[in-house]
C-alpha positions as a Markdown table, in Angstrom:
| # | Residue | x | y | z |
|---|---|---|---|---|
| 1 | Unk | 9.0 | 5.9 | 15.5 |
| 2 | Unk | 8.6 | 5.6 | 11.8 |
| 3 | Unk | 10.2 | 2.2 | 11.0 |
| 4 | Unk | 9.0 | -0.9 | 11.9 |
| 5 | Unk | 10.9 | -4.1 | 11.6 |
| 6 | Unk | 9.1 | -7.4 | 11.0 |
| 7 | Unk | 7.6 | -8.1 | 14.5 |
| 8 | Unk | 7.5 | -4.7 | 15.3 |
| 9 | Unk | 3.9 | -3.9 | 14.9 |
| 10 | Unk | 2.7 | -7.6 | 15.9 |
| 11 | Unk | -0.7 | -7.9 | 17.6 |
| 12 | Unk | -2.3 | -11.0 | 18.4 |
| 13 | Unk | -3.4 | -13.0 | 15.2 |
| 14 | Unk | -1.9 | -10.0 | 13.1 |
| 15 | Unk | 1.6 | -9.9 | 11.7 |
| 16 | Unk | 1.0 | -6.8 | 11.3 |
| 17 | Unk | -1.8 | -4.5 | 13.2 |
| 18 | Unk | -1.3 | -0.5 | 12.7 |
| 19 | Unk | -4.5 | 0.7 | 13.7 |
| 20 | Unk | -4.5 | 5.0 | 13.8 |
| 21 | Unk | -4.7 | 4.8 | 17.7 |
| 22 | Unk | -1.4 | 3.3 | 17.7 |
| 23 | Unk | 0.0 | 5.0 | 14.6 |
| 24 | Unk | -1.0 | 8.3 | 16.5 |
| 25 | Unk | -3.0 | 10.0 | 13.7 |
| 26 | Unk | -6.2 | 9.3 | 12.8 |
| 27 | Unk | -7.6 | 7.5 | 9.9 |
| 28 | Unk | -5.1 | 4.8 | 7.9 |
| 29 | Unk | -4.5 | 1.6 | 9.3 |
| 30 | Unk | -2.7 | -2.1 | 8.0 |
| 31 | Unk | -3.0 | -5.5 | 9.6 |
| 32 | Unk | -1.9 | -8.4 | 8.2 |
| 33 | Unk | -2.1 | -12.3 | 8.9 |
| 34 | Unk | -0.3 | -15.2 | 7.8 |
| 35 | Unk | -3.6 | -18.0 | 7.6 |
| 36 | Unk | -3.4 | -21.5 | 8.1 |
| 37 | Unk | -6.2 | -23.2 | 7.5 |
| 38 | Unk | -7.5 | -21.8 | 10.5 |
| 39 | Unk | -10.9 | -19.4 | 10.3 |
| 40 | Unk | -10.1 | -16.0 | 11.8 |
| 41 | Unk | -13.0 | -13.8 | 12.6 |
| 42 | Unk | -12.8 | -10.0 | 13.3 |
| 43 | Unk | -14.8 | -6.7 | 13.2 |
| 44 | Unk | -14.4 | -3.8 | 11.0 |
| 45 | Unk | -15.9 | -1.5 | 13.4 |
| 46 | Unk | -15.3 | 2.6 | 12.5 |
| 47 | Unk | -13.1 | 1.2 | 9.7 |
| 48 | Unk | -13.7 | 0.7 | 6.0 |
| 49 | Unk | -11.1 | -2.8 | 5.8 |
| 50 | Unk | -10.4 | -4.2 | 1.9 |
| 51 | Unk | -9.1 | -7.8 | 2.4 |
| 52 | Unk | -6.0 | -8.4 | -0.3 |
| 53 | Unk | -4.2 | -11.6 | -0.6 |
| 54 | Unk | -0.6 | -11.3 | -0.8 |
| 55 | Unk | 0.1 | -14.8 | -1.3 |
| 56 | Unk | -2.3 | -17.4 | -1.3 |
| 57 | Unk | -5.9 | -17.9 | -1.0 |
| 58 | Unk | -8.6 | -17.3 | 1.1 |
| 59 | Unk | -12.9 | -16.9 | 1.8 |
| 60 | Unk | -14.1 | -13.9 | 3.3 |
| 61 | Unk | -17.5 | -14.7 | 5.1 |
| 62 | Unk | -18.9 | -11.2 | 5.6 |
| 63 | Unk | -22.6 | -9.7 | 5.6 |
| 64 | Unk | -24.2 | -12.5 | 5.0 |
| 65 | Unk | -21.9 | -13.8 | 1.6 |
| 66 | Unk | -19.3 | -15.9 | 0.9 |
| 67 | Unk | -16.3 | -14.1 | -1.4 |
| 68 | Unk | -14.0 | -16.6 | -2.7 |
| 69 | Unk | -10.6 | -15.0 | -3.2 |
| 70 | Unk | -8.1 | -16.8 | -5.6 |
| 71 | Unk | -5.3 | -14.6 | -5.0 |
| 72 | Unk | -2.1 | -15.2 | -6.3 |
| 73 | Unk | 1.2 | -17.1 | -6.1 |
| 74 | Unk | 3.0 | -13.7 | -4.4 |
| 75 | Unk | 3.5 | -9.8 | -4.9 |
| 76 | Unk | 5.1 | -10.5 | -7.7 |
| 77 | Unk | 3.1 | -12.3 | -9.8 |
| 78 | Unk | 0.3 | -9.4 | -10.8 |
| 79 | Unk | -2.8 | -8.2 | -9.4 |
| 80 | Unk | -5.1 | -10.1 | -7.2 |
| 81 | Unk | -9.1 | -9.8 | -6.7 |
| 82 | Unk | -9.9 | -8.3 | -3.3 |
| 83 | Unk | -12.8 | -7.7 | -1.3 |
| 84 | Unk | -14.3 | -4.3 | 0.1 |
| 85 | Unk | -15.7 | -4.2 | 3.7 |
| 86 | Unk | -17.6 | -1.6 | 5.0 |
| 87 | Unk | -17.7 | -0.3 | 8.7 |
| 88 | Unk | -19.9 | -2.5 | 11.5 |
| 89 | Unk | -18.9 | -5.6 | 9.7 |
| 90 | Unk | -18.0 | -9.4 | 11.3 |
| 91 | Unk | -16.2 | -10.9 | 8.8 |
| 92 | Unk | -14.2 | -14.5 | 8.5 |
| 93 | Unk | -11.6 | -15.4 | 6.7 |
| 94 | Unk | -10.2 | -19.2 | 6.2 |
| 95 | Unk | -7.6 | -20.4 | 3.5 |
| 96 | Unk | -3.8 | -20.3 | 3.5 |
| 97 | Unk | -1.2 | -17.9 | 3.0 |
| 98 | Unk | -0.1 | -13.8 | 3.5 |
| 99 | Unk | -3.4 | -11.5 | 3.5 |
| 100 | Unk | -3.6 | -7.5 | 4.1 |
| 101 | Unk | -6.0 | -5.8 | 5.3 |
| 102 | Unk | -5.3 | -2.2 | 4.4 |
| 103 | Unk | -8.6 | 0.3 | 6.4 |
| 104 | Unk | -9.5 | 4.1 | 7.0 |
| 105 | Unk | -11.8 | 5.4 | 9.6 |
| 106 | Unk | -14.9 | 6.0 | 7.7 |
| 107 | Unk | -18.1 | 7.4 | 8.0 |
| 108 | Unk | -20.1 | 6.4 | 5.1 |
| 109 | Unk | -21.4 | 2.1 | 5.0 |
| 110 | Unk | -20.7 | 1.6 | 1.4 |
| 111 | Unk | -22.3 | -2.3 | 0.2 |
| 112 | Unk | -19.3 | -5.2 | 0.4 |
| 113 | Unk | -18.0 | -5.7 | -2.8 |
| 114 | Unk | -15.7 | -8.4 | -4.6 |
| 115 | Unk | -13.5 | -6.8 | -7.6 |
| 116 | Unk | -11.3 | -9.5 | -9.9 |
| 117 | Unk | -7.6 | -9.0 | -10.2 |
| 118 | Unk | -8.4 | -8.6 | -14.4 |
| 119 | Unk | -10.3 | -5.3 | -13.3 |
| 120 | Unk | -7.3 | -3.8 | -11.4 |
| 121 | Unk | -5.7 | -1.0 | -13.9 |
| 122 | Unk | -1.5 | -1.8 | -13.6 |
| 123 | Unk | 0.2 | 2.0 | -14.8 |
| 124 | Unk | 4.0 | 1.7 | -15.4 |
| 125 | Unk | 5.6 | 5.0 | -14.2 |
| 126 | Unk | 8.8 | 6.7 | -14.2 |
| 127 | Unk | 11.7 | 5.4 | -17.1 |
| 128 | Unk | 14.7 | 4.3 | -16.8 |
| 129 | Unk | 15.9 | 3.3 | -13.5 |
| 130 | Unk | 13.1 | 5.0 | -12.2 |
| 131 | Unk | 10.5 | 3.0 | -14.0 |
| 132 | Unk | 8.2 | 1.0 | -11.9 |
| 133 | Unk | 4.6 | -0.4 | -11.8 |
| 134 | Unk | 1.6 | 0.9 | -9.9 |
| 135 | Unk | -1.5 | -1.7 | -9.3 |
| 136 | Unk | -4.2 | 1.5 | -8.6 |
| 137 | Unk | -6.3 | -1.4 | -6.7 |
| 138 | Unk | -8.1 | 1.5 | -4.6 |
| 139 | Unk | -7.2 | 4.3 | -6.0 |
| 140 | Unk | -9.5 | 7.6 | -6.3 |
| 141 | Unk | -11.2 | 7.3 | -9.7 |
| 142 | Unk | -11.3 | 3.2 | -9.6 |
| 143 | Unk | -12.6 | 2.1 | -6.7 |
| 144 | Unk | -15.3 | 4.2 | -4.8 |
| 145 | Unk | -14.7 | 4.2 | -1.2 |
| 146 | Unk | -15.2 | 6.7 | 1.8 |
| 147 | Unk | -12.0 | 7.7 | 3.0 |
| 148 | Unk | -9.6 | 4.2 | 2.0 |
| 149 | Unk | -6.6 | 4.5 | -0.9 |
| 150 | Unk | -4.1 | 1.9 | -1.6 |
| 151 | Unk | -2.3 | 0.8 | -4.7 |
| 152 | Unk | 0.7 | -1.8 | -5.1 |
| 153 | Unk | 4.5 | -0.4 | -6.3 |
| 154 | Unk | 6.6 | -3.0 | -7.7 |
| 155 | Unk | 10.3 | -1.7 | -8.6 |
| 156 | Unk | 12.4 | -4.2 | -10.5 |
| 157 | Unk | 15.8 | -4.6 | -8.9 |
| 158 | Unk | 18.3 | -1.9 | -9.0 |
| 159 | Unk | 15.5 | 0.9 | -9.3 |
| 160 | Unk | 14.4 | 3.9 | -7.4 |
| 161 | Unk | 10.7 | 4.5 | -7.0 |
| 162 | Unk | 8.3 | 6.9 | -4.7 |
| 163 | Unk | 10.8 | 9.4 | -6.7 |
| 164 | Unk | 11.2 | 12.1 | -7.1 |
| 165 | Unk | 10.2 | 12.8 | -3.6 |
| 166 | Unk | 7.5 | 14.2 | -2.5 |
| 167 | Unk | 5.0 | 14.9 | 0.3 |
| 168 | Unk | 1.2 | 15.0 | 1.0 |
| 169 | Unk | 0.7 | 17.3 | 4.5 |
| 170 | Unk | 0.3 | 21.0 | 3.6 |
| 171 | Unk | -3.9 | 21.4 | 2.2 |
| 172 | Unk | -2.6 | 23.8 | -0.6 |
| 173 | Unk | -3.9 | 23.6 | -4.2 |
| 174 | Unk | -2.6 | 20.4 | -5.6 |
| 175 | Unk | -1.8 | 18.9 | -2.8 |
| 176 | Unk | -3.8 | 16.4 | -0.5 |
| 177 | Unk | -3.0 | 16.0 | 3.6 |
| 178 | Unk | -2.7 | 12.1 | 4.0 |
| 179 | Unk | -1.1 | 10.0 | 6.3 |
| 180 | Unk | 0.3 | 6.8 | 4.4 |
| 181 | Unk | 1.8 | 3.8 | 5.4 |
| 182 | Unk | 4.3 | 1.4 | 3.2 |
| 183 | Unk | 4.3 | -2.1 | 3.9 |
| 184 | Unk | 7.2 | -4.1 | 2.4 |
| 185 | Unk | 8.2 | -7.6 | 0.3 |
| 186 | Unk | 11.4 | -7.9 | -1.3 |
| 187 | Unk | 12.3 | -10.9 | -3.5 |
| 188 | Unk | 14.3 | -13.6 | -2.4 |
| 189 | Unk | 15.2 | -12.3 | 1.1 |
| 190 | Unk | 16.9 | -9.8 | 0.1 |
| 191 | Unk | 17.3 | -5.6 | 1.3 |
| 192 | Unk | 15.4 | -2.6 | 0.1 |
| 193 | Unk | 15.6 | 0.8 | 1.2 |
| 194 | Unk | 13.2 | 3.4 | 2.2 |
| 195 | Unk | 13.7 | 7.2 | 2.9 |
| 196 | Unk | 11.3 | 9.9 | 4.9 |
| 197 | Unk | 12.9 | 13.6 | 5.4 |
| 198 | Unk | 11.4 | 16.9 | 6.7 |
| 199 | Unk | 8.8 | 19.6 | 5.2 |
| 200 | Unk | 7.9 | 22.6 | 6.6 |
| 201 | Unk | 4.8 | 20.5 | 8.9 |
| 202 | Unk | 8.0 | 19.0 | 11.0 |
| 203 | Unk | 11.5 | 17.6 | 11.4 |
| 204 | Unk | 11.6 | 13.9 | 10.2 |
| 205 | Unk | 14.5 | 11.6 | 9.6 |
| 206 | Unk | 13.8 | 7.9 | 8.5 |
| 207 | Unk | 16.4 | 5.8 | 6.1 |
| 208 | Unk | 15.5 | 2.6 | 6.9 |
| 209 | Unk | 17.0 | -1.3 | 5.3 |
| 210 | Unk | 13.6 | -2.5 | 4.8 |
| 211 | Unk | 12.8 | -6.6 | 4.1 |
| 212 | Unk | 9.7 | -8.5 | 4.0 |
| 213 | Unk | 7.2 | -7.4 | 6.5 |
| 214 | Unk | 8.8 | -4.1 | 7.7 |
| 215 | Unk | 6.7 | -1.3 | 7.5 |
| 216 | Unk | 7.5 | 2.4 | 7.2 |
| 217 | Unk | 5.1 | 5.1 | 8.9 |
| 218 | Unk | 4.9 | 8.6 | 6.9 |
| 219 | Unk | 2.9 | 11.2 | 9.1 |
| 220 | Unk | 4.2 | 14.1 | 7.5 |
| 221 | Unk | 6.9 | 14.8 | 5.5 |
| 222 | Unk | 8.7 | 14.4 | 1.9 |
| 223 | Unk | 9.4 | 10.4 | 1.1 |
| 224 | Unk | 11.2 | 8.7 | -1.6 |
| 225 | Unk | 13.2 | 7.3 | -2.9 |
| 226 | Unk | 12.2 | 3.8 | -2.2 |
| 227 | Unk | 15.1 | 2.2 | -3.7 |
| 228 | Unk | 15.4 | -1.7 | -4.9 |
| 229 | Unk | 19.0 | -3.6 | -4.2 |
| 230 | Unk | 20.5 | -4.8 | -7.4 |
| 231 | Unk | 18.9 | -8.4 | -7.8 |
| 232 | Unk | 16.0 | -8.3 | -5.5 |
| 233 | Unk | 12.7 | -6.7 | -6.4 |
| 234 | Unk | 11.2 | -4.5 | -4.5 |
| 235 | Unk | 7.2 | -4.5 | -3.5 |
| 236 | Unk | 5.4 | -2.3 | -1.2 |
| 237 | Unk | 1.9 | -2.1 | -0.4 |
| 238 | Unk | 0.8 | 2.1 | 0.4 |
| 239 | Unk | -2.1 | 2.6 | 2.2 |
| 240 | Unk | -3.5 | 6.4 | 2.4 |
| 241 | Unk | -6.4 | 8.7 | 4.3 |
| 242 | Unk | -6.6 | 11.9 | 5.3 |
| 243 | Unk | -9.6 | 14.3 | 6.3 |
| 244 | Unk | -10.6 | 15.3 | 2.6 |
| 245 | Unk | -14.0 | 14.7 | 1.5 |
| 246 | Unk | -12.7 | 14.0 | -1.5 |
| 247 | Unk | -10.3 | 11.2 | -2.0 |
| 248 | Unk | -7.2 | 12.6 | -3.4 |
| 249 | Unk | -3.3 | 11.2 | -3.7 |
| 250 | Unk | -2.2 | 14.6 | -4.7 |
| 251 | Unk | 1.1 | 15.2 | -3.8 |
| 252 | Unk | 3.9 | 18.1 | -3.6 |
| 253 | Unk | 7.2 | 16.8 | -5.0 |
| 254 | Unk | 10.4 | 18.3 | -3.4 |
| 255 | Unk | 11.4 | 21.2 | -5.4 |
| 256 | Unk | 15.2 | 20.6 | -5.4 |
| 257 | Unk | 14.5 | 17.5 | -7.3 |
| 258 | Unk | 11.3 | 17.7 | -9.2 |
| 259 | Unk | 13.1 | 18.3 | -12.8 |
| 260 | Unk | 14.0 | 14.5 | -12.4 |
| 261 | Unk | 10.3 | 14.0 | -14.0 |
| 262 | Unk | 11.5 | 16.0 | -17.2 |
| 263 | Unk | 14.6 | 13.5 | -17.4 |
| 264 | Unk | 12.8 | 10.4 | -18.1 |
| 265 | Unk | 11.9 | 11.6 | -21.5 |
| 266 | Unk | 13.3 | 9.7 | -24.5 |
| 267 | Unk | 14.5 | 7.1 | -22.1 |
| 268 | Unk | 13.1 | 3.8 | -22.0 |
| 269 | Unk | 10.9 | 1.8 | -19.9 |
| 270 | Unk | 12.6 | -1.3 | -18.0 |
| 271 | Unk | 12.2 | -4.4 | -20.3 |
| 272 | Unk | 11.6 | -6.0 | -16.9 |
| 273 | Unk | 8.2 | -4.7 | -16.8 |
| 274 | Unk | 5.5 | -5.3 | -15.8 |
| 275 | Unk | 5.3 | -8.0 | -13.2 |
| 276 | Unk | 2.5 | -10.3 | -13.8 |
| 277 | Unk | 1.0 | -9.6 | -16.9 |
| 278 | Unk | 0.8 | -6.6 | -19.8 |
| 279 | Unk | 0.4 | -3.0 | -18.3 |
């Protein structure tokens, strides 16, 4: 199953808990927690965990320190700071509101770290009614990790992004083999939509209505468009690892519709970006 509704992929404390075993791949994994004031403790063990408020606030108790997170108001309202956590570590978290805790199976202990939302690069891709914007958070060449990459995509409403499609599961030149997960917050309640199809690696066939904390697995396969209802903004949350020793996000788009890039010249950017603050 590559779509999971809101409740879906529950697991104790977590909202959210995709860990590979239950993915059934091996390295990326998502849990997420709605806290309340109540301290939740947990172990990284043979994953590298980032801890990323998605509303709210929160501390992060972890080898020995005290992070102090200040977050943000929601998805929409920019970048947030975020902490790094390396494999074999008890950490605790305590505050209020929607946290993620996108991982990788990692072999490398890399020291915790604590990065400020005003350090996160924000790219605006795409034009048009493809444009969109990209929080490279943990992306290769900003944030060194072992295996982990994540960013933040937020498509205004009425746009397509993760488009054109593409894929990233055939090791060819150009082309990295990751196994991703999208994690989903729409404004104001409202629908998004989310598409996986087949590559040569396998047969594959996920269009999914997506809403606040649905979650779309992508083992293999071309995916995109993720497309934004007229009036509700669309976020998602991609979290990628594959076997690499290099950390890579490069991808294959689908031939039939990779001259959609060439398009977007001479058109403009949507006014409507960025979210948060100036890209």
């Amino acid at each position: 199953m590559t779509y999971l509704p809101y409740g879906k992929a529950a697991g104790g404390p977590w909202s959210v808990e995709i860990t590979p075993s239950l993915a059934g791949w091996t390295y990326s994994g998502l849990r997420v927690v709605d806290l309340t004031g109540v301290p939740l403790s947990f172990d990284t063990g043979e994953e590298e965990t980032i801890v990323l408020p998605l509303s709210g606030s929160c501390t992060v108790e972890a080898a020995g320190e005290t992070f102090v997170l200040a977050g943000r108001e929601s998805v929409f309202e920019g970048p947030s700071d975020f902490v790094y956590l390396p494999i074999g570590t008890r950490a605790t978290l305590n505050g209020a509101g929607r946290v993620a805790l996108p991982s990788a199976r990692a072999t490398r202990a890399l020291p915790p770290r604590q990065v400020p939302a005003s350090r996160v690069p924000v790219e605006i891709r795409g034009a048009g009614r493809a444009s969109r914007q990209v929080n490279n958070f943990c992306a290769p060449g900003v944030f060194e990790c072992d295996k982990l990459m994540a960013v933040e995509v937020l498509t205004p409403g009425g746009n397509w992004s993760s488009y054109p499609p593409h894929k990233h599961d055939t090791p060819n030149p150009g082309e990295a083999v990751l196994e991703e997960i999208y994690y989903f917050e729409v404004a104001d309640g409202g629908p998004g939509y989310q598409r996986v199809y087949s590559s040569e690696r396998g047969r594959i066939d996920t269009l999914a209505e997506v809403t606040s904390g649905d979650v779309v697995l992508v083992p293999y396969g071309y995916h995109g468009p993720s497309m934004a209802a007229p009036g509700y903004d669309l976020y998602y949350l991609n979290v990628l690892a594959g076997p690499a020793e290099e950390r890579s996000m490069a991808f294959c788009d689908d031939p039939r519709h990779a001259w959609i890039r060439s398009s977007w010249s001479g058109q403009d950017i949507d006014p409507r970006l960025p979210f948060g603050r100036d890209a």
